[in-house]
C-alpha angles and dihedrals in degrees: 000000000000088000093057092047081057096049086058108047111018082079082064105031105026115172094006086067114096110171111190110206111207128175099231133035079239099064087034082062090040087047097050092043094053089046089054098039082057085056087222112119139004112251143216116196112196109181146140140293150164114252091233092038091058104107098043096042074051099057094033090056091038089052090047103045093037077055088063104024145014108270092249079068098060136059127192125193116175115198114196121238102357133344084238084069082087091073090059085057092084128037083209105055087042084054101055089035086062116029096242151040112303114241111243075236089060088046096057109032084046083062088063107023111013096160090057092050101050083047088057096039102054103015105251136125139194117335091355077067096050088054100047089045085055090041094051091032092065094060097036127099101235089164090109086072099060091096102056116106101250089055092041097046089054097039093058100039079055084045094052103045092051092049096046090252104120130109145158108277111243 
């Protein structure tokens, strides 16, 4: 998903843009703590979550990266179930990920378990997935899913930063 996150906003940040794959939501916190330990860069973390787990994956991510930064540095964004929920977000971008028209069953079920459809959808699993996704992702538009929240909320933290505009939220 990380590649989808640079095709929309590497148009607007460029080369200020430094996006950190990492295989776990884990290694992307440990990731994100050592960046801003190091006092380098801001950072947005986009990652996982249950959607019962949410507000304590919240407050364990918030503990770990205060530990290393004010709060104006960080950004978190939890996307529930998967981050690859986002590609369910638009008929369009599912069409040309796939090749053909989504089923209203693929719709629905890729709201609550997008990483098993698209298993089951292109016949892929675990990190095969995470190669084909990469493979069809580079030719797909994903430029309809600029709008939804996830994409927005990260795209201005990175806009007002750049532009001074960034202060602890009180």
């Amino acid at each position: 998903m990380a590649r989808v996150f640079r095709k929309l906003l590497e148009p607007e940040f460029g080369p200020e843009l430094r996006l950190v794959e990492e295989d776990s939501a884990g290694g992307s916190v440990m990731a994100a703590k050592s960046i801003l330990l190091r006092r380098r860069y801001v950072v947005a973390l986009v990652t996982d979550t249950k959607p019962e787990e949410i507000r304590q994956t919240h407050r364990s991510i918030v503990y770990l990266l205060i530990s290393a930064a004010c709060a104006d540095q960080w950004k978190l964004v939890l996307m529930a179930p998967e981050t690859e929920v986002l590609l369910f977000k638009d008929r369009g971008v599912l069409r040309q990920l796939l090749g053909r028209e989504p089923t209203q069953e693929e719709l629905i079920r890729g709201q609550t378990g997008p990483r098993r459809v698209l298993e089951e959808a292109l016949g892929f699993e675990g990190l095969a997935l995470d190669e084909e996704l990469c493979r069809r992702l580079a030719r797909v538009d994903v430029s309809p899913l600029a709008e939804h929240s996830s994409v927005r909320q990260v795209r201005e933290f990175f806009r007002a930063h750049r532009e001074g505009r960034a202060s602890l939220p009180f």
